[in-house]
SERO-4910 file (N, C-alpha, C, O; in steps of 0.05 Angstrom, whole numbers):
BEGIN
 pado doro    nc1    nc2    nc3   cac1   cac2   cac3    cc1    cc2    cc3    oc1    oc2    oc3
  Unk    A     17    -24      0      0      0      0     18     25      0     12     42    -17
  Unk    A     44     31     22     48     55     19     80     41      5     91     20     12
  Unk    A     90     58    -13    123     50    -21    135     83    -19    125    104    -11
  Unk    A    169     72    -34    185     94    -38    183     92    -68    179     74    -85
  Unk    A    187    114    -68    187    129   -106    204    154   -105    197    174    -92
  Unk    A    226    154   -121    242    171   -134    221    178   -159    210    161   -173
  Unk    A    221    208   -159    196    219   -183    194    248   -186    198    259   -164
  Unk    A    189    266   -208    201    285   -223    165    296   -229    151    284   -245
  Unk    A    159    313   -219    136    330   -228    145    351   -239    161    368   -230
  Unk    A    128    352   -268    129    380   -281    102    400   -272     85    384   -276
  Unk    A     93    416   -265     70    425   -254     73    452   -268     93    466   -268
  Unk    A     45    457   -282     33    483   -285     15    488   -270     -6    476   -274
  Unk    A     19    512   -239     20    517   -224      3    545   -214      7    567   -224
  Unk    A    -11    540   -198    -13    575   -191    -11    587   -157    -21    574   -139
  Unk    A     -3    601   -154      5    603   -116    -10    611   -107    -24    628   -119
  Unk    A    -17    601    -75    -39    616    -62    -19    616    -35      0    602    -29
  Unk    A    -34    638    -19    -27    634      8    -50    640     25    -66    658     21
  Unk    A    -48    615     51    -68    615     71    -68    603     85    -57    581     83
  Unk    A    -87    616    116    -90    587    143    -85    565    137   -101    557    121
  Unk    A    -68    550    143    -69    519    145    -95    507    144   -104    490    128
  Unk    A   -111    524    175   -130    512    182   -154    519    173   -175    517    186
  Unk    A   -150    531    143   -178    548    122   -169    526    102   -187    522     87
  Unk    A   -141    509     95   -138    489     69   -166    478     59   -177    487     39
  Unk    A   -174    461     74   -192    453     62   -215    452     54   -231    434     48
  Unk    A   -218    487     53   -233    504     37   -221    521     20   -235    529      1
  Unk    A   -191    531     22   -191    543      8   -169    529    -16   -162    546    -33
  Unk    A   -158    507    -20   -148    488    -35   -169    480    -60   -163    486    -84
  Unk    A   -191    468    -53   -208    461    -71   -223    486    -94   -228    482   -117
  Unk    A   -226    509    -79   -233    527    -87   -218    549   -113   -227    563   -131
  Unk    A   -195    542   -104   -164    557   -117   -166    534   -135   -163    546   -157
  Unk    A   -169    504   -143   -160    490   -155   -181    497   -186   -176    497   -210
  Unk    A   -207    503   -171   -235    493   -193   -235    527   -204   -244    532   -226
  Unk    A   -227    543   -191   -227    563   -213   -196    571   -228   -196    590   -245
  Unk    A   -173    559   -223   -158    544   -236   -154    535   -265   -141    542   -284
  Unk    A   -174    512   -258   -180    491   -278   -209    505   -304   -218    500   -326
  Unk    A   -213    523   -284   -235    526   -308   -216    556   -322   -231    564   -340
  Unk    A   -196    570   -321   -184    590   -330   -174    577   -347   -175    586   -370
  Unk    A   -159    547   -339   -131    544   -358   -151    512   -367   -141    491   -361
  Unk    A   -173    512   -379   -188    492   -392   -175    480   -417   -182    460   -429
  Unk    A   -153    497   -423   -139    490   -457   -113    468   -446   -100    454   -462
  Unk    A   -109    468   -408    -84    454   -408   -107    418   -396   -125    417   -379
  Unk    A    -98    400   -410    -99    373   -403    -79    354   -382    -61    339   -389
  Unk    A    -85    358   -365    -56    332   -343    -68    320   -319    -93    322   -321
  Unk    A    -61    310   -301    -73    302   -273    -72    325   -262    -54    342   -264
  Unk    A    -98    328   -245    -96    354   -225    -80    348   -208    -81    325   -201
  Unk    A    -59    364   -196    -44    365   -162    -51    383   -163    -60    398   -181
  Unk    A    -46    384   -127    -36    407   -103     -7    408    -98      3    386    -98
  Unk    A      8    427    -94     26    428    -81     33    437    -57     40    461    -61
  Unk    A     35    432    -36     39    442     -8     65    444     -3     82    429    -14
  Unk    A     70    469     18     84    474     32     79    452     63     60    444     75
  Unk    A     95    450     65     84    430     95     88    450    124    106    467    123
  Unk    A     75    446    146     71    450    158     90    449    186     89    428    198
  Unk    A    106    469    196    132    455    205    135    450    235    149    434    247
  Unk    A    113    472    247    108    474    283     84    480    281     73    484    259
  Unk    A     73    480    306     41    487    311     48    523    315     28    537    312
  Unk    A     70    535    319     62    569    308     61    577    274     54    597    262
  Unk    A     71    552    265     73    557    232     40    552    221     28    530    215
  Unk    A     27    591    219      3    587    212    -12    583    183    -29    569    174
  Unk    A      9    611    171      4    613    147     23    592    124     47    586    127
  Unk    A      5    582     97     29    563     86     14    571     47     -7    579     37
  Unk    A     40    564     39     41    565      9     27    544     -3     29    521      5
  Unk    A     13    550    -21      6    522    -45      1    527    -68    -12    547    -74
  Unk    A      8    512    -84      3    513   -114    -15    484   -120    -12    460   -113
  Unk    A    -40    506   -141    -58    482   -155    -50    477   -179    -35    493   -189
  Unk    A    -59    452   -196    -52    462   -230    -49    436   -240    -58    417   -227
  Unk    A    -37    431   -263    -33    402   -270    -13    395   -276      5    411   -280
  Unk    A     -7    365   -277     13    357   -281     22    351   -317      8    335   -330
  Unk    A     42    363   -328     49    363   -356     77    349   -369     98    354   -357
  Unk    A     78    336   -385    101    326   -403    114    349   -414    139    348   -414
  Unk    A    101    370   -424    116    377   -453    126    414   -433    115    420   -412
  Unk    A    142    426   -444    140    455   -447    112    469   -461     95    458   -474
  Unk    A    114    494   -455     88    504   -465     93    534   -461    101    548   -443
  Unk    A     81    538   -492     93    575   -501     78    598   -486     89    620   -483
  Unk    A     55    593   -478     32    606   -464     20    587   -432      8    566   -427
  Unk    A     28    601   -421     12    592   -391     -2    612   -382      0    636   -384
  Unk    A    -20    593   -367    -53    609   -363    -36    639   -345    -13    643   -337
  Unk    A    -57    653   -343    -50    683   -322    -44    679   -291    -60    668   -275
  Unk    A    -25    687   -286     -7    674   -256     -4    648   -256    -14    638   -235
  Unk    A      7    629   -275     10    610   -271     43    611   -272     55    631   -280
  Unk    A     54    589   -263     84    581   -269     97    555   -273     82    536   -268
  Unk    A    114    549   -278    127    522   -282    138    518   -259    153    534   -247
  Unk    A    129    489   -251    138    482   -232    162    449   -230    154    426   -230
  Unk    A    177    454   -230    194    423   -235    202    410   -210    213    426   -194
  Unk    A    201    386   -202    204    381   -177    207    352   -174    190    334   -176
  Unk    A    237    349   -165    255    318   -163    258    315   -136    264    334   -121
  Unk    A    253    287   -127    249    276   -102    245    247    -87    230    229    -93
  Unk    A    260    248    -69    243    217    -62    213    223    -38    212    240    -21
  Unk    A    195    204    -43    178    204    -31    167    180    -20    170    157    -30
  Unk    A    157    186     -2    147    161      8    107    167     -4     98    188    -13
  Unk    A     93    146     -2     75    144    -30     48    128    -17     47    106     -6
  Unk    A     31    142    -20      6    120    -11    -20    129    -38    -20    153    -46
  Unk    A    -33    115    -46    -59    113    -65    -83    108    -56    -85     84    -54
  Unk    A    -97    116    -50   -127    115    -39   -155    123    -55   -157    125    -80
  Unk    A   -173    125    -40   -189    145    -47   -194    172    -39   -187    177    -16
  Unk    A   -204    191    -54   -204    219    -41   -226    216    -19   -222    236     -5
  Unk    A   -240    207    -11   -251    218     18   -242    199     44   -251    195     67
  Unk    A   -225    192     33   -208    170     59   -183    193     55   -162    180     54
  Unk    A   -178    223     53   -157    231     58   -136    227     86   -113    218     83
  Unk    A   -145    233    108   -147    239    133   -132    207    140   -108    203    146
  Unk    A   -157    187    137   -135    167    144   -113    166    127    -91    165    138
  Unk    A   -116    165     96    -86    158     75    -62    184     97    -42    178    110
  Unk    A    -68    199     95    -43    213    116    -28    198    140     -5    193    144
  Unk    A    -51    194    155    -44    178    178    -23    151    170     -1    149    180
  Unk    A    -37    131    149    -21    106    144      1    114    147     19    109    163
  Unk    A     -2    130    126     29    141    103     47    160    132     71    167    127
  Unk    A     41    164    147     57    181    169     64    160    183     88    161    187
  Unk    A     50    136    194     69    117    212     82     94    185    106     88    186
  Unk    A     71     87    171     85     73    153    117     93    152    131     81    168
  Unk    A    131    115    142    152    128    138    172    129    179    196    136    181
  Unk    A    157    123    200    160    123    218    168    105    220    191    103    229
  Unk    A    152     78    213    160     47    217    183     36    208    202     27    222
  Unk    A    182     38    174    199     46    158    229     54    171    249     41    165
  Unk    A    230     73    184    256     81    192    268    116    176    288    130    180
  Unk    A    238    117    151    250    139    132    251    172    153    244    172    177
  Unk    A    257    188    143    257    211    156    238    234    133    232    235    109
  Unk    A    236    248    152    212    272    132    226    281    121    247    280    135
  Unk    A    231    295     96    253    316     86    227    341     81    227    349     57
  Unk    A    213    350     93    192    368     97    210    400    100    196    417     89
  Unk    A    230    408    108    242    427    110    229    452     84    215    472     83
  Unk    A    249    434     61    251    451     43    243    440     22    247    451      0
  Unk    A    228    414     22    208    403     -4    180    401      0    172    401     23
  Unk    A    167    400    -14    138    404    -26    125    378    -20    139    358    -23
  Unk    A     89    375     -9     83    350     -4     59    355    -37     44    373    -43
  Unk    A     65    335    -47     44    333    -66     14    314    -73     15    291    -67
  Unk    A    -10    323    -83    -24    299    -84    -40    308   -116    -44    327   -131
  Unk    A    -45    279   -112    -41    284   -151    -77    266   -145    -82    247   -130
  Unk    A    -94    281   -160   -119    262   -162   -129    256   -194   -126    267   -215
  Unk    A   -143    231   -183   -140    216   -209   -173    207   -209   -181    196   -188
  Unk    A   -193    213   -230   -226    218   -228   -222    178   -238   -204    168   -252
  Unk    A   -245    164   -225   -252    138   -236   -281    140   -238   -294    161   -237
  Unk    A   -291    110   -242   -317    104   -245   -341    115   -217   -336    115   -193
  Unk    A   -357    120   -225   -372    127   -206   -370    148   -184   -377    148   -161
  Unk    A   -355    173   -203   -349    199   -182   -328    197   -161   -323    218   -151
  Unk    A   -315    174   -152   -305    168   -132   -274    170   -139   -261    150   -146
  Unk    A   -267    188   -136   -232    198   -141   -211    184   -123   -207    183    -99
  Unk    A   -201    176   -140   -170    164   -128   -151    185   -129   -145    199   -148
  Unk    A   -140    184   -104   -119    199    -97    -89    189    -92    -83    168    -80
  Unk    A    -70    209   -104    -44    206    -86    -29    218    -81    -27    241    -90
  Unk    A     -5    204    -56     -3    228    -33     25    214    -33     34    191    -32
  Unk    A     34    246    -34     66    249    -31     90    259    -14    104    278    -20
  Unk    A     94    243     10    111    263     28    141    256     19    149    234     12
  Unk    A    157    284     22    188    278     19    198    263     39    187    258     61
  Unk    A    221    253     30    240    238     53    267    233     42    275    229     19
  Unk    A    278    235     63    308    230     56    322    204     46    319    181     54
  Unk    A    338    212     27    351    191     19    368    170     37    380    151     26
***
């Protein structure tokens, strides 16, 4: 269920900043008017997070947008390129089992023996639409080599 993955995101990207503890209102929100601006770009939706480093660390960075192969001569308005190499530790779920997929994936990298590399890398989750509305998700924390 959860592994390690060395992996390389290209992300067309857009930045927001806000409460931690407003994310999961204001993540979804930033993503869908996003997606309906830059309707001409095709990839997997991600997030990108800043992670969260102490309980005084209130405010945090994120970028919504998709994930892309190619270069591209025009990007939507405030968007940017985002490139991003890493090892991660890796869990796949569904999107409304977020909450636990974190949890696994936090003692799994614990059990494991891995260490967070959260400092100065990005936690990512990439969602993926299936049958019957029910979105599969995945979830990316750094860790050290």
């Amino acid at each position: 269920m959860c592994q390690v993955v060395k992996k390389e995101f290209k992300v067309i990207g857009e930045k927001h900043t806000g409460l931690y503890k407003d994310f999961a209102e204001l993540v979804p929100k930033a993503a869908n008017q996003f997606l309906e601006r830059a309707s001409n770009l095709s990839g997997t939706e991600v997030t990108v997070y800043e992670p969260k480093v102490s309980e005084s660390h209130n405010e945090g960075t994120f970028y919504v947008g998709v994930l892309v192969n190619a270069e591209f001569d025009t990007l939507p308005e405030g968007a940017e390129i985002l490139d991003i190499q890493h090892s991660y530790g890796m869990i796949r779920g569904k999107g409304t089992e977020m909450g636990s997929l974190y949890s696994t994936l936090d003692q799994w990298i614990d059990e494991q023996g891995y260490a967070r590399d959260t400092l100065e890398n990005f936690i990512l989750e990439t969602y993926h639409p299936v049958e019957n509305d029910v979105e599969k998700v995945e979830i990316y924390i750094p860790i050290k080599d």
